[in-house]
VEXDREN-2710 file (C-alpha; in Angstrom, 1 decimal):
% VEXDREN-2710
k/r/px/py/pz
1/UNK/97.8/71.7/105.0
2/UNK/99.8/72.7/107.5
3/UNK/99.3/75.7/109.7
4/UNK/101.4/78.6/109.8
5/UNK/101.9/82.1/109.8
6/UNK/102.4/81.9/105.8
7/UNK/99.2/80.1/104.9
8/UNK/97.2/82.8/107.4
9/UNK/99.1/85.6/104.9
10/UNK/97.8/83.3/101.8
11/UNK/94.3/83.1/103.1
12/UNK/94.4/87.1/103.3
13/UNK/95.3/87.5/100.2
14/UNK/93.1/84.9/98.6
15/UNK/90.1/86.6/100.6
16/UNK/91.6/90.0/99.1
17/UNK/91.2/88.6/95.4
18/UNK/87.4/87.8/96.9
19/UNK/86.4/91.4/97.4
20/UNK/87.6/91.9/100.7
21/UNK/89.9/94.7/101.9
22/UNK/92.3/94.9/104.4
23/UNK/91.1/97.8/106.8
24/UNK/94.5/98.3/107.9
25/UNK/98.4/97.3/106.9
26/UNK/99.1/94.0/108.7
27/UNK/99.7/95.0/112.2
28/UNK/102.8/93.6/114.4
29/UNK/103.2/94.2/118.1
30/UNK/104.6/92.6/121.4
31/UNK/103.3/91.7/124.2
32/UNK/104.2/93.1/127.6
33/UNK/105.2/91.3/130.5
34/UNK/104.5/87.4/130.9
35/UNK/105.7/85.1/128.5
36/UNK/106.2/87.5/125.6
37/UNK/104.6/86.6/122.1
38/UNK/104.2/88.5/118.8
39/UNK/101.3/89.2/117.5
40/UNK/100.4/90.0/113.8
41/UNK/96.8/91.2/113.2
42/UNK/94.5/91.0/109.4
43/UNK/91.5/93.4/109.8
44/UNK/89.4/92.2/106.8
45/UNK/86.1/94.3/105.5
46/UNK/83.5/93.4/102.9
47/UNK/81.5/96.0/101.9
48/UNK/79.4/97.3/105.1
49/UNK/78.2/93.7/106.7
50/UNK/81.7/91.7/106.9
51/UNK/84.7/92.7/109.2
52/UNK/86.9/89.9/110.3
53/UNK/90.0/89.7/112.2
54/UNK/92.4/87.0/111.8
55/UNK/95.7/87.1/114.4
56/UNK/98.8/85.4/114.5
57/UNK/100.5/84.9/118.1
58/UNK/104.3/83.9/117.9
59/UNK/105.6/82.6/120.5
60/UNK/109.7/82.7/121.8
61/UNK/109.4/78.9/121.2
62/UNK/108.8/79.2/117.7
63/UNK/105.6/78.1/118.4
64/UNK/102.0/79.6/116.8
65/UNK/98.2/79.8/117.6
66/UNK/95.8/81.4/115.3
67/UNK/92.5/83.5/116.2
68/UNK/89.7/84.8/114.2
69/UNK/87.1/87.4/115.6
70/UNK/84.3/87.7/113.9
71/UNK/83.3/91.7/114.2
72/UNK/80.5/91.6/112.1
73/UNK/79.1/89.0/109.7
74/UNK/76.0/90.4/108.7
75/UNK/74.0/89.7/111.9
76/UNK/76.6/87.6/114.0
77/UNK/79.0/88.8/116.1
78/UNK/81.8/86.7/118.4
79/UNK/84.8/87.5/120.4
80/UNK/88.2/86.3/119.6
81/UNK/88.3/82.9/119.5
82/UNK/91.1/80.0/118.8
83/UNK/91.5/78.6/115.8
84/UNK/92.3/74.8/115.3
85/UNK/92.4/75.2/111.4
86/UNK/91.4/76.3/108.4
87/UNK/91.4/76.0/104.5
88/UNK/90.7/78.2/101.9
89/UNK/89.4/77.2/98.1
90/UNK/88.5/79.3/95.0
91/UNK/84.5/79.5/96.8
92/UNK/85.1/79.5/100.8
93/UNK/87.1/79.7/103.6
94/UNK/86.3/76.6/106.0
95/UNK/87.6/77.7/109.6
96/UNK/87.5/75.0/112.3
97/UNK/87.5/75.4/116.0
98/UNK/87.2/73.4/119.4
99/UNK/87.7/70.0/117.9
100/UNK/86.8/66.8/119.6
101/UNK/89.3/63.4/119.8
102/UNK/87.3/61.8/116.8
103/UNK/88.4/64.8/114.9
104/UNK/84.9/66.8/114.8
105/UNK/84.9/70.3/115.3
106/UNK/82.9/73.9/115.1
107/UNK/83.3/74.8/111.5
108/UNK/82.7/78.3/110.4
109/UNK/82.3/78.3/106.4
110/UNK/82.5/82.1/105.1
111/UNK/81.2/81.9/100.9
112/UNK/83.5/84.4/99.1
END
């Protein structure tokens, strides 16, 4: 699967149809000065012990990186960090993130 801003809008809502709600409509903004980007932002809750944030930068390029920050998931926390990629299934989401050459990388798996 190929990443894009679509598929990160299709894992929202499959999460959604998995009990989480989106804290907030889907927020849009521009950067300010530097190279500009958009950004578009999925603030995701789960009862009282899972809050996610998934972001979407767009660049003038038409070029796209992906982020998930992890606010609360039950006991863990983490800053904003790059995603290489992700899939989502009827059971999970599988995010992936600082891959090595041989393909190996940091994989978060969130259960839905």
């Amino acid at each position: 699967m190929e990443m894009s801003h679509e598929y990160l809008r299709e894992t929202v809502r499959v999460m959604q149809g998995s009990g989480f709600e989106l804290a907030s409509p889907a927020s849009s903004s521009r950067s300010g000065g530097g190279p500009g980007y958009e950004s578009s932002r999925y603030e995701l809750t789960r009862g009282d012990a899972e809050h996610l944030v998934l972001e979407c930068l767009e660049y003038p390029d038409a070029s796209e990186t992906y982020w998930l920050e992890l606010r609360k998931v039950h006991t863990i926390r983490s800053f904003s960090f790059q995603l290489d990629s992700w899939k989502h299934g009827e059971a999970q989401v599988e995010f992936r993130y600082y891959p090595r050459a041989d393909g190996v990388a940091l994989t978060f798996v969130l259960a839905l």
